[in-house]
C-alpha positions in Angstrom: -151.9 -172.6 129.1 -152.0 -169.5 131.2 -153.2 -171.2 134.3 -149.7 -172.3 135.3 -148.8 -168.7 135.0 -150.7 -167.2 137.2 -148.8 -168.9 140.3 -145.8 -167.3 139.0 -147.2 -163.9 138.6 -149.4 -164.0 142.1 -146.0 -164.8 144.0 -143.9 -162.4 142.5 -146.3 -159.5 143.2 -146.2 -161.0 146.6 -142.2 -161.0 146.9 -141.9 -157.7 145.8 -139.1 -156.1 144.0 -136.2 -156.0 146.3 -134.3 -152.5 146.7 -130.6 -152.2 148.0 -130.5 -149.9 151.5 -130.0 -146.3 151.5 -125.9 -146.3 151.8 -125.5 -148.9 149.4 -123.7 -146.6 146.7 -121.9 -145.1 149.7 -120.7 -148.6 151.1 -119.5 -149.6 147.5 -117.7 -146.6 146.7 -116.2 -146.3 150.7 -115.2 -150.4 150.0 -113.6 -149.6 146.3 -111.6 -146.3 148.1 -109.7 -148.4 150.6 -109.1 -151.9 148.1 -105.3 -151.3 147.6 -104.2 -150.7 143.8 -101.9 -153.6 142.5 -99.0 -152.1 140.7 -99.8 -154.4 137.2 -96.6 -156.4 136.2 -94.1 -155.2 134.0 -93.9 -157.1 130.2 -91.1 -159.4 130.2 -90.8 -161.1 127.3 -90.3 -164.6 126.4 -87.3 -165.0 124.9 -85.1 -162.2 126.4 -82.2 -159.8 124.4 -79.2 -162.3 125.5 -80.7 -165.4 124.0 -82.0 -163.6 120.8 -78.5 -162.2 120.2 -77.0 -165.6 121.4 -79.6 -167.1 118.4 -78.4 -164.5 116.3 -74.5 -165.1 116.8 -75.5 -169.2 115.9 -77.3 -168.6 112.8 -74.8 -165.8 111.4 -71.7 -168.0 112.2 -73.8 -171.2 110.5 -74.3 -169.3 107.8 -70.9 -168.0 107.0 -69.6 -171.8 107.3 -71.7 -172.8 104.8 -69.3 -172.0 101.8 -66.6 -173.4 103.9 -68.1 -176.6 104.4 -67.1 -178.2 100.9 -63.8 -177.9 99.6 -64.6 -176.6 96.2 -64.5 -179.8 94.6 -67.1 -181.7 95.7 -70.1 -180.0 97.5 -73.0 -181.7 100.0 -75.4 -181.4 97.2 -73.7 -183.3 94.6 -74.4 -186.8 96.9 -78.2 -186.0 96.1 -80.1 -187.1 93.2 -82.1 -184.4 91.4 -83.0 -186.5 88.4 -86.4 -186.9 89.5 -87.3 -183.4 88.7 -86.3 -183.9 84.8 -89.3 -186.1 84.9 -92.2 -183.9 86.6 -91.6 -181.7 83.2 -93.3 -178.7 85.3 -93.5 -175.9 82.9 -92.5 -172.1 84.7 -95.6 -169.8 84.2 -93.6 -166.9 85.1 -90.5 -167.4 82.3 -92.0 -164.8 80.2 -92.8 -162.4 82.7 -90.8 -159.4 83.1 -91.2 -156.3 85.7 -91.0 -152.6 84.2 -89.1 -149.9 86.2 -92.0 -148.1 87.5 -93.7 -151.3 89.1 -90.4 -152.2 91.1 -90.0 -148.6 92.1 -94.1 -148.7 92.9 -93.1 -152.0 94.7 -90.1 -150.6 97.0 -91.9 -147.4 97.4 -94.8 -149.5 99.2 -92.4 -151.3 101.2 -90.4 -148.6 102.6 -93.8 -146.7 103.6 -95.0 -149.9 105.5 -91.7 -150.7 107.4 -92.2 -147.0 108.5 -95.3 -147.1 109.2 -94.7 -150.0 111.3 -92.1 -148.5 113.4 -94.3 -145.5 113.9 -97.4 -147.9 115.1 -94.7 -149.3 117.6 -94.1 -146.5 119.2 -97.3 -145.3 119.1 -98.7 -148.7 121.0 -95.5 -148.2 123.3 -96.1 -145.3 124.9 -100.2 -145.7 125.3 -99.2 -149.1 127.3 -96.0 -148.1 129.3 -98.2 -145.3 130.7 
């Protein structure tokens, strides 16, 4: 098994180890001084502050047509037929369940904490990339 080997090893002592010239680091660091710097791109988004607000204007005036859309007498929902649903006879789990005081408070305490604490990360990750 080692026979084969001993080729390998014989011409390898025979190449030698190669060894970069004596300005190499010089060269590299002389060539890396005069590469010009590209000035890295600014962020543009995708979707850009016109067409968000543009998205927002549709979705707010969609939604405040809504209760305009039926005339009080007969609504789009009345054409559909829910009696399907009398017949799944799904029980709620939940009907029973009721929340104290101190778990909502608990509940909206943790909430406002992680909005803030996401606005804080934002600015945070903001200013380490803008710089």
């Amino acid at each position: 098994m080692e026979e084969p080997y001993k080729d390998v090893k014989y011409l390898i002592k025979e190449a030698g180890l190669e060894t970069p010239s004596e300005n190499f680091l010089k060269n590299v660091m002389e060539q890396v001084e005069l590469s010009t710097i590209e000035i890295s791109p600014t962020y543009k988004p995708l979707i850009s502050k016109k067409v968000w607000f543009i998205i927002g204007v549709i979705v707010a005036v969609l939604l405040c047509m809504i209760p305009f859309l039926s005339d009080g007498k007969e609504s789009i929902l009345n054409n559909v037929n829910f009696s399907f649903l009398n017949k799944l006879s799904i029980k709620n789990p939940f009907s029973n369940f009721t929340f104290h005081k101190t778990t909502i408070y608990g509940i909206s305490f943790l909430a406002l904490l992680f909005f803030i604490q996401i606005t804080i990360l934002k600015r945070r990750i903001d200013k380490r990339f803008s710089s």
